[in-house]
N, C-alpha and C positions, 0 to 999 in steps of 0.2 A: 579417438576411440571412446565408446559408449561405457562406463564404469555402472556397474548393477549392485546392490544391497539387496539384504533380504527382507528389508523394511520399508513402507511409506518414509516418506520424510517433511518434515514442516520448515521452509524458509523463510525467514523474516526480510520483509523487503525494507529497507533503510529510508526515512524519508530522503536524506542526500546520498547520490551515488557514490561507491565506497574511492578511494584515493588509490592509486595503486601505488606498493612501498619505493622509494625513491623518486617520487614525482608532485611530493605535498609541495604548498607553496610554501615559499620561507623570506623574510623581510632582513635586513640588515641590523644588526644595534653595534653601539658602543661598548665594553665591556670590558674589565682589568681583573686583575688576580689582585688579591687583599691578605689584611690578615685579622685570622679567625678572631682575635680581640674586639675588634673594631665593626665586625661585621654586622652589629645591633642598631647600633649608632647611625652606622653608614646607609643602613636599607632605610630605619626612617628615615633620614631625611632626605634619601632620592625620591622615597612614594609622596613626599612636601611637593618637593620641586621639578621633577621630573617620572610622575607617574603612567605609566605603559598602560593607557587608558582600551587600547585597542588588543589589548595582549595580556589579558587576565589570566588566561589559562599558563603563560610564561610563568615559570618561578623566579624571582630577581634572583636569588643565591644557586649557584652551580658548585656542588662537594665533586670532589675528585680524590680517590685513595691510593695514592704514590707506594712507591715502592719503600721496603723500609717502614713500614707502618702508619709514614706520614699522611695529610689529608693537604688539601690543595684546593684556597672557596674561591672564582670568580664570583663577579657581580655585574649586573646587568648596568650601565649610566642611565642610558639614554637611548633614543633611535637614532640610526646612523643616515648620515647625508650623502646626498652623491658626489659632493665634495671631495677631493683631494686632500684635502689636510683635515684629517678627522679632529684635532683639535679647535680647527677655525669653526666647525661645527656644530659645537656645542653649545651650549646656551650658557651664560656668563657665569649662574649659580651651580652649573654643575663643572665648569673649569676652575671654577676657585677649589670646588672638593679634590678633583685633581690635581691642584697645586698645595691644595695643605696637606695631602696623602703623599703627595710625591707617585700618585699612582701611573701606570703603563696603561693606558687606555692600545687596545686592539679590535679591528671590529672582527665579527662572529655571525654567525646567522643561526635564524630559529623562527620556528613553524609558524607559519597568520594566523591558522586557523584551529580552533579548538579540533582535538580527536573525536571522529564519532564511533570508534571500534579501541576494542585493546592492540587490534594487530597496528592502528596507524599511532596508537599513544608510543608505542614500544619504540616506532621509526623514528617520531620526533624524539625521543629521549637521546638517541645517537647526537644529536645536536647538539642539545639543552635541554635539562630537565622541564616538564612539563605537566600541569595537572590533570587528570582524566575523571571526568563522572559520565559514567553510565548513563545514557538515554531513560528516565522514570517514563512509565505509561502505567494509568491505572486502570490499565487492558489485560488480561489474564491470557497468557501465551507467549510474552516477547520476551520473556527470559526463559521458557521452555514450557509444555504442554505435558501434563500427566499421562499416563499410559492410557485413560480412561478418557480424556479429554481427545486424546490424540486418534483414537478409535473411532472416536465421534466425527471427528474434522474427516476421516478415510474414506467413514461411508456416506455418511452426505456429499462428500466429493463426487465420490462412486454412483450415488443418484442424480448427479448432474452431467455425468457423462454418460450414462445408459438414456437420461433424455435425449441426449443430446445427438443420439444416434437416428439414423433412418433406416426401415426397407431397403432402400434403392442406392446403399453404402456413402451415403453424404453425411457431412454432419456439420451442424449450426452450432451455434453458443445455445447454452441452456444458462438460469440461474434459478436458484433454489435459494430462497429465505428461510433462515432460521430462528427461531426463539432459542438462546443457548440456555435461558435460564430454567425450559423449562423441555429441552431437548424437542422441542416440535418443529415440524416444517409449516410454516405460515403460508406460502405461497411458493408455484414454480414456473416456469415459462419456457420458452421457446424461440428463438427469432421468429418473427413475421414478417419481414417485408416481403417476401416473394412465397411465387406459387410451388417454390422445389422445398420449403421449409414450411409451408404451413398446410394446405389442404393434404399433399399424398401423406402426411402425416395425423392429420386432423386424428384420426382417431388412437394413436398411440399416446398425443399428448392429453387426450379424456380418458385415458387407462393409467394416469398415475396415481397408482393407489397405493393405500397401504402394503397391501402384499408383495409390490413392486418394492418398494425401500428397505422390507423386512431382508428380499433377498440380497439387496445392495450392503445392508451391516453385516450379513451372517456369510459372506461368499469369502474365498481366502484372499491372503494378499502374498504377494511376491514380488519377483525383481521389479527394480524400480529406474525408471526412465532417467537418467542427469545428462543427459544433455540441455544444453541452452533453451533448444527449442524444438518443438516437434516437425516444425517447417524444414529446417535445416538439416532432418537425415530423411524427407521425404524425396522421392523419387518424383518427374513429373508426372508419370498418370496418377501417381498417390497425391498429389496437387490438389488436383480434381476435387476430390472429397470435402476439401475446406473454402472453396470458392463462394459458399454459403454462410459466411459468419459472417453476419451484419459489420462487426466490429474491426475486422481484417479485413472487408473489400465491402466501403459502405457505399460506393457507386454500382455494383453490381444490380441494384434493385432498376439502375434506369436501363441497363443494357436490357431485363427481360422483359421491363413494360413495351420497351422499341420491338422486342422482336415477337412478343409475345402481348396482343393488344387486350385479345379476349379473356387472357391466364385471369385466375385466382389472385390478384394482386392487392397485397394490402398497402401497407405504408413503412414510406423509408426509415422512419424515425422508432418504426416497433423495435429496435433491439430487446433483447431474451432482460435485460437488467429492467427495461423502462417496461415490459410487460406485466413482468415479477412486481414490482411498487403498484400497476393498476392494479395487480389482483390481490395485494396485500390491501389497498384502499377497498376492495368492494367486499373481502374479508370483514374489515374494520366495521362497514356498514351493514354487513348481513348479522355480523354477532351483537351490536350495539345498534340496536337501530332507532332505540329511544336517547342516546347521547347526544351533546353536543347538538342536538337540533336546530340552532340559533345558528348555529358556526355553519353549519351544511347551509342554511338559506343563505343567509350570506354571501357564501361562497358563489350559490346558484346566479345571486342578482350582479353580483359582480361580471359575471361572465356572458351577461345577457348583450344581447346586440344593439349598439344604440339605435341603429337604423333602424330596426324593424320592433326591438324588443323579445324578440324570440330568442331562447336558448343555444348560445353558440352549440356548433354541431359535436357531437363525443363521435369518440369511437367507443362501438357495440363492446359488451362484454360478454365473456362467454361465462354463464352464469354458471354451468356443468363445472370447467376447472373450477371455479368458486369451490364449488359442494366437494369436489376432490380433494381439494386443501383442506378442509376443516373437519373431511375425514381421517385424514392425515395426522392429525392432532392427535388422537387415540392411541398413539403407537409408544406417545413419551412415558416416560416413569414416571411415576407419581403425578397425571396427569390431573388436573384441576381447574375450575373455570374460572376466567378473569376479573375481575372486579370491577376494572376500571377500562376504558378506552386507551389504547396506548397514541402516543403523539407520533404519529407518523411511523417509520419502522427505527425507533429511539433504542438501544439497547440489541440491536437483531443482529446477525451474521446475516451474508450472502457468501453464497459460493457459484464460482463463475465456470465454465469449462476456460473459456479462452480471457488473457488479460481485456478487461472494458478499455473501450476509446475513451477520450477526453469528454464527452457528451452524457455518454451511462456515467463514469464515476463521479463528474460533477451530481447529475441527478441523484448520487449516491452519499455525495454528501449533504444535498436540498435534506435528505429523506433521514438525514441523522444514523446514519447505519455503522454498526463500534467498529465490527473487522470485516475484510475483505478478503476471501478463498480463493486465487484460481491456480489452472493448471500448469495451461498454456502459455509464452508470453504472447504477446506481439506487436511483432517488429514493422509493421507499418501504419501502426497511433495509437501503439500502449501509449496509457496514459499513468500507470503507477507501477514505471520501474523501466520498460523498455527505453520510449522516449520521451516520458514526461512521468516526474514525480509531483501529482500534485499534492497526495497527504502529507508533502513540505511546502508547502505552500503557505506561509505564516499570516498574509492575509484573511483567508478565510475563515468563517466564522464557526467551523466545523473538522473534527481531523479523524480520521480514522487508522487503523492500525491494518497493514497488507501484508497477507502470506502468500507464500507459493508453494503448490503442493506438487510434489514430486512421483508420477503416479509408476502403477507396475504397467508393462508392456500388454501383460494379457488382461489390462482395463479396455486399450482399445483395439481389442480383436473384433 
């Protein structure tokens, strides 16, 4: 059953998938009941000889408060073996502490893995007490979004879904870049691989203008969609509609070139994210165009063809959306011009309609972008949160922060 609020909502998407309660992993140890005297003594010299090098977040001391007012401390030994005889087990210097203690070694179990929620710290405590620190990001959101903030996150949303609409009742991925710092929209996009998302649209996506986004902040908000996904309470003709997201059906672009030879047909690779970055790039170059000079040549001889020497082939830019954006700019408070050339989109939001594939969010983190908006999931190559989290991804040299935004029903009327 579809549960409704009378509010937007902002989800923070985990870089690990959450654990559900009774189902954390848990390792074995050694462990005995002491007495509170001794218990100073006895923890130094286990974390000497027998330090739980893979299980920091473990407390070695477990209080318990007995009936009677009394108190009641385990202590953690050691890790336990698969062995039978958990004293044969143990390693010589912590059986001698069990023979000068006279202690009752029992084994116990407790959690591998540090908690990444309070709701999974609270499960492992059932076990053994266990230490929790909160995820830090010096990302502005992941512990909650201002009323004013959170305003802002709605209707830019809202102008990503109103692009993202057609005439002809289909609808593609849109993305929309933002400057947060300075409340502007930098750039917005479209899917392009095909002729049912780009030309019978062609002219609605050189109509986003100001005016357009004016009425995206100021329109009301209401019930608000929580189900999983919007796929899953469509009907099949209501299918239909979405067979145009580059992101959710990235083969569909080869079905219309086969059936369709002479269509409108761009390229498979335009997804609405990877469009958004070009036109933040020719952004970057229409307002700075004395910048950086050296670094653009560069760039150019790099990309030249050995064989011929001629400049590998671009795709056209459509210079109109260019001058659309940067009319766009005008609409922020306190609007002001920039001083400097930004590195790529370093500092920017995006907001997506539908979760990006594995292809746009990597691009998304080439392009240094802080946080990630979208609506939608999806379920056949999300890439941050469906089926792949990459902003956990600790290799890379880049992380960003993912929300999901929870929209009203009558966004997509």
């Amino acid at each position: 059953m579809n549960k409704h609020t009378d509010a937007w909502q902002i989800l923070h998407v985990p870089d690990k998938p959450p654990i559900p309660p009774g189902q954390q992993p848990t390792v074995n140890v050694l462990a005995s009941v002491i007495e509170p005297k001794i218990a100073n003594t006895l923890v130094r010299r286990l974390n000497q000889i027998a330090p739980l090098e893979n299980l920091r977040h473990v407390k070695r001391v477990q209080k318990k408060y007995l009936e009677g007012g009394k108190t009641q401390l385990a202590v953690i030994l050691c890790l336990a073996c698969e062995n039978d005889n958990q004293l044969d087990s143990m390693q010589h210097d912590v059986r001698e502490i069990v023979n000068a203690y006279r202690l009752s070694a029992f084994i116990t179990k407790v959690s591998k893995s540090a908690a990444s929620s309070k709701e999974e710290w609270e499960e492992q405590c059932k076990l053994w007490p266990t230490s929790y620190h909160p995820p830090t990001y010096n990302i502005d959101g992941i512990t909650g979004f201002s009323e004013e903030d959170s305003q802002l996150v709605f209707s830019f949303m809202r102008f990503a879904v109103e692009l993202a609409k057609s005439d002809d009742g289909l609808m593609v991925n849109a993305a929309v870049i933002v400057d947060p710092s300075v409340k502007q929209v930098i750039a917005s996009a479209r899917d392009e691989i095909c002729s049912w998302n780009t030309c019978n649209n062609k002219s609605s996506i050189q109509t986003s203008s100001s005016q357009q986004l004016e009425v995206c902040i100021t329109r009301s908000i209401s019930n608000v969609v929580t189900d999983d996904s919007l796929l899953s309470k469509a009907s099949t003709n209501e299918l239909g509609r979405f067979t145009g997201v580059s992101c959710l059906y990235p083969w569909r672009w080869a079905e219309q070139q086969l059936s369709s030879p002479n269509s409108c047909y761009w390229h498979p690779l335009r997804h609405a994210a990877l469009v958004a970055i070009e036109s933040s790039a020719a952004r970057d170059r229409l307002l700075f165009h004395g910048s950086r000079e050296i670094e653009d040549k560069s760039f150019d001889m790099e990309h030249k063809s050995p064989s011929t020497g001629s400049p590998a082939k671009r795709q056209k830019l459509n210079m109109k959306n260019v001058e659309d954006h940067a009319k766009l700019d005008t609409l922020a408070e306190g609007n002001s011009s920039v001083s400097a050339r930004p590195y790529l989109c370093t500092g920017y939001d995006i907001y997506l309609v539908w979760e990006p594939c594995t292809m746009c969010a990597m691009a998304l983190v080439h392009q240094r972008i802080r946080r990630i908006f979208y609506a939608f999931t999806n379920p056949n190559a999300g890439a941050l949160g469906s089926v792949h989290r990459l902003q956990g991804e600790k290799s890379l040299n880049h992380h960003y922060a993912v929300f999901r935004v929870l929209l009203p029903e009558e966004v997509m009327v």
